[in-house]
N, C-alpha and C positions, 0 to 999 in steps of 0.2 A: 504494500500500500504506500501511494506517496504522500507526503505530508507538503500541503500547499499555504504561504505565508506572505503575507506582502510586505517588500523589500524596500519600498519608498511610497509616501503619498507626493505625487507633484502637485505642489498649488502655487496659482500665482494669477490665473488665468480672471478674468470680470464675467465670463458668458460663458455656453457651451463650448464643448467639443467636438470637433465634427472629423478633423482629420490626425493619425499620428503616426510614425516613422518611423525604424530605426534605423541610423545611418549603416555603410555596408558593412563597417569591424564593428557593428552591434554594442559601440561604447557610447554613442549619444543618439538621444530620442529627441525629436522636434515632435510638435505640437501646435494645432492653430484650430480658429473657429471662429464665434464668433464675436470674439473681444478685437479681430483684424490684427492681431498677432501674431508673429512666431517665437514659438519659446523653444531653447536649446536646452537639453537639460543631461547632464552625465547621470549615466546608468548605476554606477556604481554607488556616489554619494549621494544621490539625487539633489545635486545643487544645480539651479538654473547658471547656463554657461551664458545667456546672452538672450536679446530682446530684438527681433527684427522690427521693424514698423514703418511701412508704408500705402498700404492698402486703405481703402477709403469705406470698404465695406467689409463680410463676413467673408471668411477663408474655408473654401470647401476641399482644396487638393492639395498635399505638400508631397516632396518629392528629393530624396540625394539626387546626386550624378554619381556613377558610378568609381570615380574618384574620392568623391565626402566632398571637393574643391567648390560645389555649387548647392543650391537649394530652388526648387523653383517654387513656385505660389500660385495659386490660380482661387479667383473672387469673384463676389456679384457684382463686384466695380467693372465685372468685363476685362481687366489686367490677367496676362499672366505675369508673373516677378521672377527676374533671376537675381539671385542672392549669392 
């Protein structure tokens, strides 16, 4: 039997959640929704690594590059965002 616990609560966020990530070496999770944020947040400590913020409306798609080098965004502003 496996015993299941949670490792971190990530808070920080104003609004829902709609989209989250983990980047490709699985050591930070983005997150976005509908606060128009992206939050970066390390897996390990669960400390937020950083704050994107450009988007004028709610964030439905977040996304690596297959490098970790980019983040993209995509909103009801009609933006997509490379980060």
């Amino acid at each position: 039997r496996t015993t299941q616990r949670v490792l971190h609560d990530l808070r920080g966020h104003a609004s829902w959640i709609g989209s989250i990530k983990f980047n490709n070496n699985s050591n930070i999770v983005a997150s976005a929704g509908g606060d128009r944020v992206i939050r970066l947040w390390n897996v390990l400590s669960g400390d937020c690594l950083g704050i994107l913020e450009g988007h004028s409306s709610r964030i439905h798609c977040i996304a690596f590059s297959p490098d970790d080098a980019t983040i993209l965004s995509a909103s009801s502003d009609e933006m997509v965002r490379i980060w």
